[in-house]
BAFI-3210 file (N, C-alpha, C; in Angstrom, 3 decimals, decimal comma, padded with zeros to 6 digits):
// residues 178
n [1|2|3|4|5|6|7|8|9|10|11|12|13|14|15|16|17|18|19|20|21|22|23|24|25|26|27|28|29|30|31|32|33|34|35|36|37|38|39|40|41|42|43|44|45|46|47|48|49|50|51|52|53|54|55|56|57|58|59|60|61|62|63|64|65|66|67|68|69|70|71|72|73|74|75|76|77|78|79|80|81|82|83|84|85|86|87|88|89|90|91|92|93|94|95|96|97|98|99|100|101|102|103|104|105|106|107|108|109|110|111|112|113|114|115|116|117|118|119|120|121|122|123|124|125|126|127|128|129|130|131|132|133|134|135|136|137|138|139|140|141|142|143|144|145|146|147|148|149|150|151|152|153|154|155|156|157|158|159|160|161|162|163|164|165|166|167|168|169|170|171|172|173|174|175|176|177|178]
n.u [-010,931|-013,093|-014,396|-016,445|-016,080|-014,196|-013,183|-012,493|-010,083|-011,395|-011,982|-010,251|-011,930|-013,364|-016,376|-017,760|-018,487|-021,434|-022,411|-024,763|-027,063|-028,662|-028,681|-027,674|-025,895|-023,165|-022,441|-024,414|-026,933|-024,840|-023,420|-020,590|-019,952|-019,524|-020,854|-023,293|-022,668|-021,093|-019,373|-020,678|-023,021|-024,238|-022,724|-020,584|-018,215|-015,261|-012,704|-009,915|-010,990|-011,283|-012,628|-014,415|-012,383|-010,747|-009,229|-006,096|-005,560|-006,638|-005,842|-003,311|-001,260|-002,176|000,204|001,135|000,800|-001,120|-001,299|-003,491|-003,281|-001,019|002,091|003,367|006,396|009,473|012,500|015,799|018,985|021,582|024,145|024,178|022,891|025,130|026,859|025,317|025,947|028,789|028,969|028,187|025,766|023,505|023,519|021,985|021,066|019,173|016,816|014,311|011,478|010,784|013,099|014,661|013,019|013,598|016,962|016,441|016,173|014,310|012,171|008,842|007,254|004,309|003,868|006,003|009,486|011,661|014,406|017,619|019,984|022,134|025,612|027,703|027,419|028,976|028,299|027,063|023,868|020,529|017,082|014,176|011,661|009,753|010,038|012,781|015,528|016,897|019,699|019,992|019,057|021,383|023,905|023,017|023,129|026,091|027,441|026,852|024,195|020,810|017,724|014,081|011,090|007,832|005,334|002,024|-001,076|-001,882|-005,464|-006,890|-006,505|-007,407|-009,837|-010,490|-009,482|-011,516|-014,344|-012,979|-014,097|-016,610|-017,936|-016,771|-018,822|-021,122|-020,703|-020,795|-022,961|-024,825|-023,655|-024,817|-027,630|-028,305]
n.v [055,166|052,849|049,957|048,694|048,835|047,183|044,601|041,737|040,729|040,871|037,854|036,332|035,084|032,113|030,784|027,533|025,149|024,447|021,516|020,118|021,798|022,676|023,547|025,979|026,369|025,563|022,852|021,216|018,906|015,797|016,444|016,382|013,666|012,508|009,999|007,392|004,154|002,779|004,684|006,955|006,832|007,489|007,040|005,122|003,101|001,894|001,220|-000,260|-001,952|-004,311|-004,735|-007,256|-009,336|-011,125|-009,422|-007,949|-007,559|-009,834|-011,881|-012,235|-014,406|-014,891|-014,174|-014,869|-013,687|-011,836|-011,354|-010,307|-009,954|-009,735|-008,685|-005,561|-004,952|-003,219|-003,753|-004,126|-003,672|-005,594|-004,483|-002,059|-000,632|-000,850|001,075|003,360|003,715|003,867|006,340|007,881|009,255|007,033|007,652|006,173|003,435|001,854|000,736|001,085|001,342|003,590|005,115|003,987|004,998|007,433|008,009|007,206|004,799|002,874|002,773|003,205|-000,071|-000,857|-002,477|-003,009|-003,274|-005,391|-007,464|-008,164|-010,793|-009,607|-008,025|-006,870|-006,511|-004,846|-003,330|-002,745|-003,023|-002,512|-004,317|-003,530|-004,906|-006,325|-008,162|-010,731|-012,043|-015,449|-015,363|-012,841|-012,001|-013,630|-012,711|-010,023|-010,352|-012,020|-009,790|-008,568|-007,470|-007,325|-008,773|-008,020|-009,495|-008,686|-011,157|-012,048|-012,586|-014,241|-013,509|-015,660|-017,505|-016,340|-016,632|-018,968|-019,869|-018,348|-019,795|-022,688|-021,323|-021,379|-023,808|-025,000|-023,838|-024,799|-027,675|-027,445|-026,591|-028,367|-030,795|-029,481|-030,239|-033,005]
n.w [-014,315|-012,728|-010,856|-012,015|-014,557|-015,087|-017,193|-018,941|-021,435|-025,113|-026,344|-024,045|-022,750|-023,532|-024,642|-024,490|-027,218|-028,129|-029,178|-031,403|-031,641|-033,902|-037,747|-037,849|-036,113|-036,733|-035,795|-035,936|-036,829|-036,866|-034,977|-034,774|-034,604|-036,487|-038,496|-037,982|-036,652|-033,386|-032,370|-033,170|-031,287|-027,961|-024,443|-025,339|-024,004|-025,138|-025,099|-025,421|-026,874|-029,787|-031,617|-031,896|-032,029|-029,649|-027,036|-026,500|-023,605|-022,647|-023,671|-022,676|-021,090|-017,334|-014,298|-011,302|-008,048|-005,670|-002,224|-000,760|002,355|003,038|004,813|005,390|005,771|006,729|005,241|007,080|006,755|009,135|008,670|007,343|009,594|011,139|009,816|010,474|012,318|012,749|011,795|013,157|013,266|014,086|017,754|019,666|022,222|022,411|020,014|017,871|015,531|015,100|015,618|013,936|011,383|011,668|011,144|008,325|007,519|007,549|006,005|004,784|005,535|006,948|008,601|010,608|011,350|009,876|011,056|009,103|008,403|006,902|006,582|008,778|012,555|014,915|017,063|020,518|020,471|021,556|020,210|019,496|017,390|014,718|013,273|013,038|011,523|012,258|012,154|012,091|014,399|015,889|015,600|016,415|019,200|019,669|019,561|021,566|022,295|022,290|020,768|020,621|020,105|019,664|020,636|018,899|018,924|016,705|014,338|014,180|015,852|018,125|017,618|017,746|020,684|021,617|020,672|021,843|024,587|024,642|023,792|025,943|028,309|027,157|027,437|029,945|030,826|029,840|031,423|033,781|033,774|032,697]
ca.u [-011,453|-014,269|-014,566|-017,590|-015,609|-012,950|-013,792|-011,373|-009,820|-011,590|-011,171|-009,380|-012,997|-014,154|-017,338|-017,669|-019,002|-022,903|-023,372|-026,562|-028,116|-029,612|-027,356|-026,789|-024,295|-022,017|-022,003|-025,655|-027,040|-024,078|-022,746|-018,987|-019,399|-019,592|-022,389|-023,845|-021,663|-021,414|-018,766|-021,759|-024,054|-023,984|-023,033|-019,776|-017,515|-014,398|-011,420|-009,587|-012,465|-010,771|-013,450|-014,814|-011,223|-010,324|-008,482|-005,266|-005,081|-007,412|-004,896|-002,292|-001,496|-001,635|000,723|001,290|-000,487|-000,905|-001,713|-003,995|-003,326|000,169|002,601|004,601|007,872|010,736|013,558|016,884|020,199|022,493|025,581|023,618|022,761|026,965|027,553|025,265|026,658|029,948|028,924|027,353|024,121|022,372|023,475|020,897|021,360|017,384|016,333|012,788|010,949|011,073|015,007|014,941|012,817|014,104|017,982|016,114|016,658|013,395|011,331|007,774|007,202|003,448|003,369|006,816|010,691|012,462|016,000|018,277|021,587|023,784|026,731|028,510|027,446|029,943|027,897|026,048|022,401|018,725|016,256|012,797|011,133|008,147|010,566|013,935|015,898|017,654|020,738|020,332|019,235|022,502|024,713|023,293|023,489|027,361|027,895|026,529|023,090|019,200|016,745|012,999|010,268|006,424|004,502|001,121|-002,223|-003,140|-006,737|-007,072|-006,085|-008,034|-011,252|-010,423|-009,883|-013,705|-014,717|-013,025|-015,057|-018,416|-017,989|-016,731|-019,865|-022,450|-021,169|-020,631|-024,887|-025,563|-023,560|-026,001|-028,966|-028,319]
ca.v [053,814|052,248|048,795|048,686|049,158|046,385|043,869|040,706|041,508|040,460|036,550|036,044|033,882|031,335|030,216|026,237|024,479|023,834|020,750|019,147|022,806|023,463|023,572|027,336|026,309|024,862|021,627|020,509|017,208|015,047|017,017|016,647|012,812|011,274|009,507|006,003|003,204|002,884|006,105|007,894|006,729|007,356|005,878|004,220|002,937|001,293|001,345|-001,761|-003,275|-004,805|-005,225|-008,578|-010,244|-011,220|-008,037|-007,913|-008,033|-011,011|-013,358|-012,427|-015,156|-014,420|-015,249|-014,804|-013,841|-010,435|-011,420|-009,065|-009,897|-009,586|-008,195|-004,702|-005,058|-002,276|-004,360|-003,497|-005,166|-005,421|-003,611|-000,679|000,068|-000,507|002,056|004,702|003,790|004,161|007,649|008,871|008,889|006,295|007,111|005,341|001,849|000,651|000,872|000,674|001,559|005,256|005,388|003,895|005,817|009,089|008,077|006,648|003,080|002,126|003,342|002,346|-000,765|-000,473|-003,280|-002,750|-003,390|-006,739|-006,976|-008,631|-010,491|-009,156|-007,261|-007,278|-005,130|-005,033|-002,329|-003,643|-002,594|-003,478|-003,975|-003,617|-004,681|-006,887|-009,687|-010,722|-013,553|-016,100|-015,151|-011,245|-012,775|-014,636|-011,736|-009,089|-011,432|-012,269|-008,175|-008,523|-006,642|-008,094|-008,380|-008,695|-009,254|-009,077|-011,971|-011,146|-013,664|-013,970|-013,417|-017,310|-018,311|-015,675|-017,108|-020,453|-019,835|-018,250|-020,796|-023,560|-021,310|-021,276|-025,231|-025,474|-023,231|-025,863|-028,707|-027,342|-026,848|-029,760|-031,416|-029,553|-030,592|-034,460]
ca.w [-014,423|-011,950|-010,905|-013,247|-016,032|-015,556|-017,954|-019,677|-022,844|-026,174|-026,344|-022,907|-022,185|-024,788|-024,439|-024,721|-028,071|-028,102|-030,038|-031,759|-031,742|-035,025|-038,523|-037,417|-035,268|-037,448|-035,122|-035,638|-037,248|-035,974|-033,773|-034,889|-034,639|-037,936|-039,133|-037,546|-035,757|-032,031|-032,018|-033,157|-030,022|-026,562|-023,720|-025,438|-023,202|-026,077|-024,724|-025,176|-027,566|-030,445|-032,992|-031,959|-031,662|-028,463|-026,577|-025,419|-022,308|-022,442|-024,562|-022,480|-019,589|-015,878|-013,594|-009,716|-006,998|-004,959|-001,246|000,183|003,753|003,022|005,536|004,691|006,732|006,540|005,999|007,175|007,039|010,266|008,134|007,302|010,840|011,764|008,534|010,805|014,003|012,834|011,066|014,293|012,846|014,735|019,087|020,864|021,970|021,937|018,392|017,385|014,481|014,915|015,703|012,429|010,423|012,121|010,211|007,175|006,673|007,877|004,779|004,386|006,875|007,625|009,680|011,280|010,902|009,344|010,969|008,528|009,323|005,629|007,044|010,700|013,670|016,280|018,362|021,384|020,549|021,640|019,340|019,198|016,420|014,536|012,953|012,671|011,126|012,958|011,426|012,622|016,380|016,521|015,049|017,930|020,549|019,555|019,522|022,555|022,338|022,611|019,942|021,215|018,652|020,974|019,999|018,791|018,585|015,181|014,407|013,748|017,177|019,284|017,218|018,303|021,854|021,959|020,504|022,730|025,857|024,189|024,056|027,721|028,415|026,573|027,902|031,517|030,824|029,309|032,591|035,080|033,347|033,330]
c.u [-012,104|-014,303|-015,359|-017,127|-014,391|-013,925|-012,164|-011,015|-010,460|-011,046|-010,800|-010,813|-013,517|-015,753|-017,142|-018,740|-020,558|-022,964|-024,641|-027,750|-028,462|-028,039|-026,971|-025,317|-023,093|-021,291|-023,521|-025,633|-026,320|-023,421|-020,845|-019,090|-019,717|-020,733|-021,928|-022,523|-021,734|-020,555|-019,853|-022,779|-023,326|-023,613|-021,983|-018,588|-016,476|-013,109|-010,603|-010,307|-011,388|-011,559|-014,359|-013,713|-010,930|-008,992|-007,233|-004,515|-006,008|-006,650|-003,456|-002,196|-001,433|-000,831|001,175|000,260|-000,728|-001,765|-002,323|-003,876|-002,077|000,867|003,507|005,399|008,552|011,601|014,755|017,848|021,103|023,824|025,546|023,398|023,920|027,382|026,912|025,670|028,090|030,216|028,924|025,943|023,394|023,468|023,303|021,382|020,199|017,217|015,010|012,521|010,967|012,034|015,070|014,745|013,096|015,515|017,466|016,176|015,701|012,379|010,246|007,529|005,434|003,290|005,151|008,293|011,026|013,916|016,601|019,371|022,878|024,073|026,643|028,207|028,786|029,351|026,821|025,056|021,209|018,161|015,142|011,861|010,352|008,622|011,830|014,616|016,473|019,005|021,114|020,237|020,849|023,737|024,668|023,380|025,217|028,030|027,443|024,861|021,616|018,588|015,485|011,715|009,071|005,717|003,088|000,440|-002,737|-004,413|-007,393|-007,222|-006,823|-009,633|-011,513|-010,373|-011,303|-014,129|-014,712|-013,812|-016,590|-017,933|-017,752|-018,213|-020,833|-022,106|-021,307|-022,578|-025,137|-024,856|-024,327|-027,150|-029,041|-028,117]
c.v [053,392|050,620|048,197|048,506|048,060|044,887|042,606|041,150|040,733|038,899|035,773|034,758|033,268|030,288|028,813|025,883|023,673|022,883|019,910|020,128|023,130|023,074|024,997|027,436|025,843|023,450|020,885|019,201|016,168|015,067|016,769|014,597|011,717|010,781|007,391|005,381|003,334|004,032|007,088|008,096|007,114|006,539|004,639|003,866|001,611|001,066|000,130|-002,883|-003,447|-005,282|-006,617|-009,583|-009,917|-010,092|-008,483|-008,334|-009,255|-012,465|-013,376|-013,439|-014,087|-014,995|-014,523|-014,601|-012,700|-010,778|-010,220|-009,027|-009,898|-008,739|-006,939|-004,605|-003,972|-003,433|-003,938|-003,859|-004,291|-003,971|-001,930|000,156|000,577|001,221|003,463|005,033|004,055|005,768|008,415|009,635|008,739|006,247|006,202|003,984|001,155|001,779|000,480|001,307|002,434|005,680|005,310|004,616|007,211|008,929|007,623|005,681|002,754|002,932|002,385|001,172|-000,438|-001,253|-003,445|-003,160|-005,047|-006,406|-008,355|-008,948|-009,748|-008,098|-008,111|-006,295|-005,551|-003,931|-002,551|-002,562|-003,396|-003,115|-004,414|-003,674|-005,985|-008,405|-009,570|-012,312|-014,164|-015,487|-014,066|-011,441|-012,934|-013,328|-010,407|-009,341|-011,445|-010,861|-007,724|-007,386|-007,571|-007,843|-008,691|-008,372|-009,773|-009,942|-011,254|-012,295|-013,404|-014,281|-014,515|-018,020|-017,962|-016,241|-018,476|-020,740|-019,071|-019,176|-022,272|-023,277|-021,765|-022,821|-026,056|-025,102|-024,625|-026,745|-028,651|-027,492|-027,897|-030,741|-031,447|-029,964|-032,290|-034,923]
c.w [-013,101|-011,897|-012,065|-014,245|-016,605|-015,837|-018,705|-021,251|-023,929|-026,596|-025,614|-022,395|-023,517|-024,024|-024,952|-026,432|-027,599|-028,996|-030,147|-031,576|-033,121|-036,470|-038,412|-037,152|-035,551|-036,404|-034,751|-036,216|-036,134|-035,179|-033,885|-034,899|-035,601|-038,178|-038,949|-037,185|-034,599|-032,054|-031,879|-032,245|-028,694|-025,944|-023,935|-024,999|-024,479|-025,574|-024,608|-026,522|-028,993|-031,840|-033,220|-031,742|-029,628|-027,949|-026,157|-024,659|-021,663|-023,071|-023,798|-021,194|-018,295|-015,691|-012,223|-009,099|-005,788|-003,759|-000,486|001,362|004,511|004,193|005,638|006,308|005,891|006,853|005,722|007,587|008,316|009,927|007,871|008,543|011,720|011,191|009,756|011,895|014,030|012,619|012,401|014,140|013,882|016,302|019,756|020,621|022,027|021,028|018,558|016,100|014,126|014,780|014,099|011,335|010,818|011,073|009,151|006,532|006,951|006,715|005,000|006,178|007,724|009,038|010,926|010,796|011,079|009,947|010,354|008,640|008,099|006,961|008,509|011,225|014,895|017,575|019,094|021,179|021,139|020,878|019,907|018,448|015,622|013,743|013,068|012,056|012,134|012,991|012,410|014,270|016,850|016,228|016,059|019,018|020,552|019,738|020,650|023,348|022,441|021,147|020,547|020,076|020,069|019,397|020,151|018,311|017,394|015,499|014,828|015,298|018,277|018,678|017,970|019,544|021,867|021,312|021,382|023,909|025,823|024,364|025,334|028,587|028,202|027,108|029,347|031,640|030,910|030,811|033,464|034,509|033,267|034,647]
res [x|x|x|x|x|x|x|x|x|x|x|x|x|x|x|x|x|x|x|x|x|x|x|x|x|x|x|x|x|x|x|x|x|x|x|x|x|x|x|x|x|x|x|x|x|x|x|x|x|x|x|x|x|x|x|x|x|x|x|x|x|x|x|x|x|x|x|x|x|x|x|x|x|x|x|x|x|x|x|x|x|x|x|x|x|x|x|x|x|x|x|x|x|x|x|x|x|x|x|x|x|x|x|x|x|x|x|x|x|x|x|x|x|x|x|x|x|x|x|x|x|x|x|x|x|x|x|x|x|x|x|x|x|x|x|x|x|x|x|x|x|x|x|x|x|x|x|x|x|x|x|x|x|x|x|x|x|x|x|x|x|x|x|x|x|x|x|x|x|x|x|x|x|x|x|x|x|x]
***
């Protein structure tokens, strides 16, 4: 046997269905799709369509509201973090976002970690991380540890200071010119 000679077995390839070639082909005229109506045309995009009655998902109410500018927080309760500190899990005494998601309680969290006060820590930690409640503040403080959340200029505010310069700007002009 020769390369030449190796071939697929009888069948193993099916050629695809030509329709709307001829009535030879045993798939001419209508090509397999019935006769007249929009099924029968091109180009028909149905899915959902209901016959002229109102669809669906068009009678059904809305309701809420999906904030696109929304915030994804990992959040993660105080008790859970005791549970790995007691395990021997979680060492370290500054926590951040990575500590976290290195033992696995910090799942997800694009925009950074939520610390939560449910449960009791009793193990002096620092934290480092993008919110926290009051609650969880007062709870690692009393366990004798830090929480520090870095403030950060929303967009809103850094527009508004350029804005207040450009206006110190114009009138500082408009001063030298009178």
């Amino acid at each position: 046997m020769k390369l030449n000679d190796i071939k697929d077995n009888e069948g193993a390839r099916k050629g695809r269905m030509r329709v709307g070639r001829g009535i030879g082909s045993g798939k001419g005229k209508t090509a397999g799709r019935g006769q007249k109506g929009a099924k029968a045309r091109s180009g028909v995009a149905i899915n959902g369509f209901e016959g002229g009655q109102m669809p669906l998902h068009m009678r059904i109410p809305k309701r809420g509201f999906n904030n696109p500018n929304a915030k994804d927080y990992a959040e993660v309760n105080l008790g859970a973090i005791q549970k790995l500190v007691d395990a021997g899990k979680l060492t370290a005494t500054d926590i951040d976002h990575a500590a976290l998601k290195a033992v696995g309680l910090a799942r997800g969290g694009k925009h950074g970690v939520r610390l939560l006060a449910k449960g009791e820590l009793k193990a002096k930690l620092n934290f480092t991380v993008a919110g926290a409640s009051k609650g969880a503040i007062e709870a690692v403080e009393k366990a004798g540890g830090s929480v520090t959340v870095p403030t950060i200029v929303p967009a809103a505010d850094k527009h508004a200071a350029k804005h207040r310069s450009v206006q110190k700007v114009i009138a500082a002009k408009k001063a030298g010119k009178a």
